[in-house]
C-alpha positions as CSV (number, residue, x, y, z in Angstrom):
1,X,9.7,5.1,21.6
2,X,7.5,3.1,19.2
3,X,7.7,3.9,15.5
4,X,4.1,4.9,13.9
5,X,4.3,1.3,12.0
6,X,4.2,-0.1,15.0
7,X,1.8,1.5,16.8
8,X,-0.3,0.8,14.0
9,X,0.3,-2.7,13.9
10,X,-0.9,-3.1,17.7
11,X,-3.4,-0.5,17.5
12,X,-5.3,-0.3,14.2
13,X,-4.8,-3.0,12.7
14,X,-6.5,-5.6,14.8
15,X,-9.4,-3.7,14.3
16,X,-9.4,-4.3,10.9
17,X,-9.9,-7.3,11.1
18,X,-12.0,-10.1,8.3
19,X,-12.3,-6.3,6.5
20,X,-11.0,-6.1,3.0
21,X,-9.1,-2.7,2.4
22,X,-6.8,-0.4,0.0
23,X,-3.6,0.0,1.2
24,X,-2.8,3.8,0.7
25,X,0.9,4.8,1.6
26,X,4.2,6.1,0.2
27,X,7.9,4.4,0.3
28,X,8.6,5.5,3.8
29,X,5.5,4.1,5.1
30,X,7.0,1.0,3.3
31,X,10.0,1.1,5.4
32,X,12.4,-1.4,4.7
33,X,10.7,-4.7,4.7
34,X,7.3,-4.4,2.5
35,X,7.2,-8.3,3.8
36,X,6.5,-7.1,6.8
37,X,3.3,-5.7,6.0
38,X,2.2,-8.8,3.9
39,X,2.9,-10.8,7.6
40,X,0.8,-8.3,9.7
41,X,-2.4,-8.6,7.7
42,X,-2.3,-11.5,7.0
43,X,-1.3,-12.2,10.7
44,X,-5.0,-10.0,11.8
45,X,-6.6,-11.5,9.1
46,X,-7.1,-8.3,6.8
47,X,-7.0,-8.6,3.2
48,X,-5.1,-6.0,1.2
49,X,-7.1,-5.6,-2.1
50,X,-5.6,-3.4,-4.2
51,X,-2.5,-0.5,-3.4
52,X,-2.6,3.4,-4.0
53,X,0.7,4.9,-4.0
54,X,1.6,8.3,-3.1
55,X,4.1,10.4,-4.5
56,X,7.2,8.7,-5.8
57,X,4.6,5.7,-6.1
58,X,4.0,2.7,-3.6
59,X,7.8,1.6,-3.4
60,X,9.3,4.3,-4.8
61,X,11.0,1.7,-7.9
62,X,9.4,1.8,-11.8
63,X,6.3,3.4,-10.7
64,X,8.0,7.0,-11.5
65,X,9.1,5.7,-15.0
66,X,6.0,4.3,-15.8
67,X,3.9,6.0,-18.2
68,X,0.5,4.2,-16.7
69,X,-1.6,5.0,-13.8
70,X,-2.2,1.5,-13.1
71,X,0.8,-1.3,-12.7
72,X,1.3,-4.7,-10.6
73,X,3.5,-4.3,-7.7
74,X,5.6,-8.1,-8.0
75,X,5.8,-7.8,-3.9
76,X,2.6,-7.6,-3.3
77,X,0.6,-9.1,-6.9
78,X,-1.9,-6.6,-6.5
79,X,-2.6,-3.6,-8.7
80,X,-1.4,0.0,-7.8
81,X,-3.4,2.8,-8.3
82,X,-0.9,6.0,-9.2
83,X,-3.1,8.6,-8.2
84,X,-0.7,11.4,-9.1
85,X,-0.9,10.3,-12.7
86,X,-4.9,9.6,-12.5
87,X,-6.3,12.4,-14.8
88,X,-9.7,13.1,-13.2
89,X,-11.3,11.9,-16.1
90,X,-10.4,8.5,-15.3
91,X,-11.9,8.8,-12.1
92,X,-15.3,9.3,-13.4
């Protein structure tokens, strides 16, 4: 049995590939190793621009606490959009 990471990994992600994207996920499709996800784009040559977390944020660590809709994730240096504290305003 292949885990959905996986399977996205062999199947998706190759056709990503030169293509600059959003990364849009939650801790659990973080699993355990974000590293791992820096290795597989990088690997297909697809370059993460900027994160969106889900509920309970993008790793699930300060983004709960933090009182911005915006911060830097230090795994990934990129900027994570918080879109359950995005006011709709701020989307105009």
């Amino acid at each position: 049995v292949k885990s959905g990471q996986d399977k996205f990994y062999n199947t998706v992600l190759p056709s990503l590939q030169g293509k600059k994207v959003i990364l849009v996920t939650n801790p659990t499709g973080i699993g355990g190793n974000p590293r791992r996800i820096q290795e597989k784009f990088k690997e297909n040559r697809v370059n993460i621009q900027s994160l969106i977390g889900l509920e309970h944020g993008f790793l699930g660590l300060e983004e709960d606490i933090s009182d911005t809709p915006v911060t830097i994730d230090t795994t990934f240096n990129l900027p994570i959009y918080h879109i359950y504290k995005i006011k709709s305003h701020e989307l105009e």
